[in-house]
C-alpha positions as CSV (number, residue, x, y, z in Angstrom):
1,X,120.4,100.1,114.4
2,X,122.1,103.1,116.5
3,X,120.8,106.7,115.5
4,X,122.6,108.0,112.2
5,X,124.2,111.1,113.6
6,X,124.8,114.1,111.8
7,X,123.7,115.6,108.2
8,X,121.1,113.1,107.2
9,X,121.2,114.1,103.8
10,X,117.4,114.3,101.8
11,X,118.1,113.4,98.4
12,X,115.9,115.0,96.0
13,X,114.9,113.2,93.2
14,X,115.2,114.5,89.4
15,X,113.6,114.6,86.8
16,X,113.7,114.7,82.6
17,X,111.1,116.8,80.7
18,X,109.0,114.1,80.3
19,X,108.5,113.7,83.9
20,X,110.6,110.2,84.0
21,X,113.4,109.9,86.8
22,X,116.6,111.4,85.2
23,X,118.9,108.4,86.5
24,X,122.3,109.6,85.0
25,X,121.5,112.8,86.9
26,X,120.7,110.8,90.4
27,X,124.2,109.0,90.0
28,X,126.3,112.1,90.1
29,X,123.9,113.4,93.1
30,X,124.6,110.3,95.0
31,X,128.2,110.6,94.3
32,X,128.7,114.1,95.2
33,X,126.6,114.2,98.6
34,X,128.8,110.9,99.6
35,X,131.7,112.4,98.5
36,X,131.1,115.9,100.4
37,X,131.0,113.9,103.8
38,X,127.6,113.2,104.4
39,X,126.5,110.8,107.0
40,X,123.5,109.3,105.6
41,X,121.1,109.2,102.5
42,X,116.8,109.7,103.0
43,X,115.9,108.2,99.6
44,X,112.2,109.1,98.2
45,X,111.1,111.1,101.1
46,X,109.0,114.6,100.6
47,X,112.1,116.1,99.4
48,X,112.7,113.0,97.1
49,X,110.0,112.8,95.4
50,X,108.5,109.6,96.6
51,X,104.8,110.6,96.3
52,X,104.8,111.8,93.2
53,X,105.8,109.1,91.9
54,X,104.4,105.3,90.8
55,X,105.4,102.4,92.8
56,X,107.5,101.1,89.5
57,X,109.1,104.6,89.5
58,X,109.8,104.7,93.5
59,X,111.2,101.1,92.9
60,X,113.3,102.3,90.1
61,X,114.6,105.3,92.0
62,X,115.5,103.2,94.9
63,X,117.3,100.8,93.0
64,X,119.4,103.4,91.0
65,X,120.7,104.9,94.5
66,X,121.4,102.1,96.4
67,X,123.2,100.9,93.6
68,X,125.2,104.0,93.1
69,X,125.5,104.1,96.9
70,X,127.4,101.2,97.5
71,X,126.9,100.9,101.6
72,X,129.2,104.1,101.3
73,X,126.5,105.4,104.1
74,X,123.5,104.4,105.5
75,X,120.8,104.3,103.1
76,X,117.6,105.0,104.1
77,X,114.3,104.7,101.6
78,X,110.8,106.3,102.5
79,X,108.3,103.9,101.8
80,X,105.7,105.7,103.1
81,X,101.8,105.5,101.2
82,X,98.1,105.8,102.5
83,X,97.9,102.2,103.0
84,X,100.0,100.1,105.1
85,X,99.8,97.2,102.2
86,X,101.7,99.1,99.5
87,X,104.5,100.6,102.3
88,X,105.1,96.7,103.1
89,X,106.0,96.2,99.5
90,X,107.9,99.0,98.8
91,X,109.9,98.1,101.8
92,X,110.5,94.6,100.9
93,X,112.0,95.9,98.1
94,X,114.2,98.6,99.0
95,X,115.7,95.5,101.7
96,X,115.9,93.4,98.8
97,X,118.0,96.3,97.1
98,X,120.3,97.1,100.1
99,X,118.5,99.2,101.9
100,X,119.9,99.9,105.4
101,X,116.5,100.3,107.0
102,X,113.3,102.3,105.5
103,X,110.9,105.8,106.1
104,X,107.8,105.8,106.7
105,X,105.6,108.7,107.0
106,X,102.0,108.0,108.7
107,X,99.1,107.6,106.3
108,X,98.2,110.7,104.2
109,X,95.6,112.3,102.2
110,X,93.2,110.4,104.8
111,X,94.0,112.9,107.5
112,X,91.0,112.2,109.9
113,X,92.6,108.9,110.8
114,X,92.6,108.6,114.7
115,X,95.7,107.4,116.9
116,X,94.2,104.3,117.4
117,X,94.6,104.1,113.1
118,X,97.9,105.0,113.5
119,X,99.1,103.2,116.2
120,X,98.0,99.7,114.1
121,X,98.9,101.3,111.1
122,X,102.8,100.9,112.1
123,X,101.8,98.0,113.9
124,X,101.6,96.0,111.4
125,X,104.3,97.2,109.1
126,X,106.4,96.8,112.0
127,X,105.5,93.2,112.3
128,X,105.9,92.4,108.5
129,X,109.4,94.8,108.7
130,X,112.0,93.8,111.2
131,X,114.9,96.1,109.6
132,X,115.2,99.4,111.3
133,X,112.7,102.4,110.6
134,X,112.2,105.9,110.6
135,X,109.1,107.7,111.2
136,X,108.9,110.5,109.4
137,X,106.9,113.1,111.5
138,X,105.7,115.5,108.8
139,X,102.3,117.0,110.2
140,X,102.3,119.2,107.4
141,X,102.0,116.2,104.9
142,X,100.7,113.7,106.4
143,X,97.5,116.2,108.0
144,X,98.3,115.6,111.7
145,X,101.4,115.4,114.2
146,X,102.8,111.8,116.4
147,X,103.3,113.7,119.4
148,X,105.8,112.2,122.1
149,X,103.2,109.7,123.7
150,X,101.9,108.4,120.4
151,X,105.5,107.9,119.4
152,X,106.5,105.9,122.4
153,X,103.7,103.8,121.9
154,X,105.1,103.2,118.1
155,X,108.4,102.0,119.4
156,X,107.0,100.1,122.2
157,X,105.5,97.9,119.6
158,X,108.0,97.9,117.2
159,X,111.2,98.2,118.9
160,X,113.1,98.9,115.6
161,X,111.9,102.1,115.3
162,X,115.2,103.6,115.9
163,X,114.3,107.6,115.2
164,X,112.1,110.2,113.9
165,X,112.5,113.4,111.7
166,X,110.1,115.7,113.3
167,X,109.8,118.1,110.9
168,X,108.7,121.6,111.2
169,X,109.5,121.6,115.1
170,X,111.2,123.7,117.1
171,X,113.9,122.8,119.5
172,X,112.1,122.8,122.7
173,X,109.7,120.8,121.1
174,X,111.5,118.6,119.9
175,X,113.3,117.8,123.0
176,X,110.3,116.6,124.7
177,X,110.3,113.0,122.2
178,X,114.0,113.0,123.8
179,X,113.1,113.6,127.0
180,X,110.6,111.0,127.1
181,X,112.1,108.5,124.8
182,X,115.2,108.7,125.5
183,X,118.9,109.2,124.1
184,X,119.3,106.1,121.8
185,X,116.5,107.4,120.2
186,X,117.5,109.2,116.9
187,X,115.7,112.9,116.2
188,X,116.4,114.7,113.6
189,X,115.6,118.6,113.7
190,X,115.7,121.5,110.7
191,X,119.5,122.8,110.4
192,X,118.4,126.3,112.5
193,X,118.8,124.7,115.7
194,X,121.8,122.1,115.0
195,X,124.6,122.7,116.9
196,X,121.9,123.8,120.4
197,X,120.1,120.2,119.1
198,X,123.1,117.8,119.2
199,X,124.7,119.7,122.0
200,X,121.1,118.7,123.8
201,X,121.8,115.3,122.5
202,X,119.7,115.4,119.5
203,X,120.9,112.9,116.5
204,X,121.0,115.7,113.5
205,X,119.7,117.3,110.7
206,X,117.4,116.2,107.9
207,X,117.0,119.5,105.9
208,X,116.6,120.2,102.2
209,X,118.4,123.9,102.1
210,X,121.8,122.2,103.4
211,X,121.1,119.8,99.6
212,X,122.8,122.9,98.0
213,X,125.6,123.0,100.5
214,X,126.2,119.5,102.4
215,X,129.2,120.5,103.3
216,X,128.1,123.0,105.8
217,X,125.7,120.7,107.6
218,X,128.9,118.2,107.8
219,X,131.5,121.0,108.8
220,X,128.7,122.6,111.4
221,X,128.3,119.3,112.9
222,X,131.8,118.1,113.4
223,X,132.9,121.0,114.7
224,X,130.3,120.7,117.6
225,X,130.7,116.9,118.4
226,X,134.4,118.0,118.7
227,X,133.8,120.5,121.3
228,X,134.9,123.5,118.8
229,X,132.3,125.2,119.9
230,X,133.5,128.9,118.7
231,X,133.7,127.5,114.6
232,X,130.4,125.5,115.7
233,X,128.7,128.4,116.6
234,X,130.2,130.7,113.9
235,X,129.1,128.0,111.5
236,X,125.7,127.6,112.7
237,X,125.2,131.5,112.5
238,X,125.8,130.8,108.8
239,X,123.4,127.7,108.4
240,X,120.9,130.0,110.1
241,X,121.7,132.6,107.3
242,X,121.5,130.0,104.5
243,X,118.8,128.2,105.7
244,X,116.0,131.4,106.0
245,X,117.4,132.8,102.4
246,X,117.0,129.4,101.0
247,X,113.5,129.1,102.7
248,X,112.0,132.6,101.5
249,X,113.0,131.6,97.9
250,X,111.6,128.2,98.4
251,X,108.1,130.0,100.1
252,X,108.0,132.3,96.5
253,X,108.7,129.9,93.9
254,X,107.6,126.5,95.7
255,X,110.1,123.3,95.0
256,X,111.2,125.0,91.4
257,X,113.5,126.6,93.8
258,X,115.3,123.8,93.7
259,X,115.5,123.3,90.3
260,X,117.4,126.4,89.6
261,X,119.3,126.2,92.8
262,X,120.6,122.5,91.9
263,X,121.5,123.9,88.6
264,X,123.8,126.5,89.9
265,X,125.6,124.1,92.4
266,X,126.2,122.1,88.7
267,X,124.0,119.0,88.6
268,X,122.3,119.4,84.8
269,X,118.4,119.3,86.4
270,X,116.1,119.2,83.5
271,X,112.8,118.9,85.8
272,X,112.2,119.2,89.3
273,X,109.7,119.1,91.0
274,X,107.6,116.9,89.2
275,X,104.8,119.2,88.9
276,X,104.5,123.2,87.1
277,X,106.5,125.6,88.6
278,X,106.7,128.9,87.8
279,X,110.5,130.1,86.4
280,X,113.2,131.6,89.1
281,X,113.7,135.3,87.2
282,X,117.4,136.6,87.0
283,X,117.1,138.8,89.6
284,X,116.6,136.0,92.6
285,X,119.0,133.4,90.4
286,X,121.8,136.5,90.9
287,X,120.8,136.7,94.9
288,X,120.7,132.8,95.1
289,X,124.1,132.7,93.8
290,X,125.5,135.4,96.5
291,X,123.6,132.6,99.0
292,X,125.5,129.9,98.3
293,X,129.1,132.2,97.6
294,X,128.3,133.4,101.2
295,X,127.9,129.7,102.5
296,X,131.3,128.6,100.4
297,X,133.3,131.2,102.2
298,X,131.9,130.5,106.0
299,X,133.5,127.3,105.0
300,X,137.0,128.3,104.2
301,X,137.1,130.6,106.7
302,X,135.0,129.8,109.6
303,X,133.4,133.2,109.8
304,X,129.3,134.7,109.2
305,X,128.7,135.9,106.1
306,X,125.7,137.9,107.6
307,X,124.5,140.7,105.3
């Protein structure tokens, strides 16, 4: 599989009051994020859900999306848990589903594991999964980093590793798992850096701010790959405006951000995250809502919003 370039869209996962998967509510995400241009889907990932829930839920949830999906884009399900046995049959099934390849985050909770661990860890899901995979990078999950020699090391032995979100990395950073593995390998960077990361030769963006407005992620990124580089870079001063307002809300009121922000974009959340949160007052709901009017307009007009 070639990289997925461009706004690798997270899909959160939602939920009713009784802490089951609100399906109805998944549908009309899946349909809205396909039809505002996005490249790809990350099904179940940090952002999705995926650990919070059951195997029969993740299963569910998975099924539900690719269903909704269609192949319309590239679907991608994380299937990562903290043993390799369960992540083999989660992947099965997504494949089984329509899956176009799977995620897999290292093994969590146990964050003493050594590289050796880790190394073998992939190895073997790699050998009982031959569809392409994405290792999820997430240091701050998963309780340590794959840095670029550990990585190579991954793909060496399983060759259909075709990328890596390396989450909370900065550019230069992440450049040096491009440098050293090459550019057919896919990275995916937060939306700060976007247009500097594919004008580097970086793949895209996986980032869960750019949920409440795909659109600008898409926009931002076509506008660089056609050498617009004055709307890319007027565009990307608005991502970087979105994308720390977004993340100072999300650093106060933890994922129930997301809950109120989802609302106000129109999807009818119930639940999300899965776990307490406390309530968004009025006074940040009214400041969110000047966010994503700010974001809107950079759209229709090209220019910053910058306040």
């Amino acid at each position: 599989m070639k990289p997925i370039r461009g706004m690798f869209l997270p899909l959160p996962t939602v939920f009713k009051h009784d802490g089951s998967p609100d399906e109805a509510v998944m549908r009309d995400m899946v349909n809205h994020y396909v039809d505002a241009g996005v490249d790809a889907l990350f099904v179940t990932g940090s952002f999705g859900q995926g650990p919070a829930m059951n195997a029969d839920e993740r299963r569910r949830v998975a099924e539900v999306v690719l269903e909704e999906n269609r192949h319309r884009v590239p679907a991608i399900v994380h299937i990562g848990t903290a043993d390799p046995y369960s992540t083999i049959e989660l992947g099965r099934h997504a494949l089984e589903h329509g899956a176009e390849g799977v995620g897999i985050v290292g093994p969590y909770y146990y964050s003493d594991h050594s590289q050796a661990e880790i190394k073998d860890y992939f190895r073997l899901i790699g050998r009982e999964l031959t569809c392409p995979i994405l290792v999820y990078n997430n240091a701050g999950y998963s309780g340590y980093p794959i840095g670029p020699e550990l990585m190579k090391q991954l793909v060496a032995d399983s060759p259909q590793i075709f990328g890596s979100k390396v989450a909370d990395s900065n550019l230069d950073a992440a450049l040096q798992y491009h440098y050293l593995l090459g550019p057919e390998f896919g990275l995916y960077i937060g939306a700060s850096t976007l247009v500097p990361g594919v004008l580097a030769g970086l793949s895209g963006t996986i980032s869960p701010p750019l949920s409440l407005c795909p659109k600008l992620g898409v926009e931002t990124v076509k506008a660089a790959e056609q050498g617009n580089l004055d709307r890319a870079l007027r565009l990307q001063l608005e991502v970087v405006e979105f994308h720390a307002r977004i993340t100072g809300f999300w650093r106060r009121f933890g994922y129930g951000l997301f809950s109120a922000a989802l609302r106000e974009v129109g999807f009818a959340v119930q639940k999300y995250p899965r776990w307490p949160t406390p309530e968004v007052d009025e006074q940040s709901i009214e400041l969110l809502r000047a966010c994503l009017r700010r974001a809107q307009q950079a759209l229709s007009t090209g220019e910053p919003q910058l306040v």
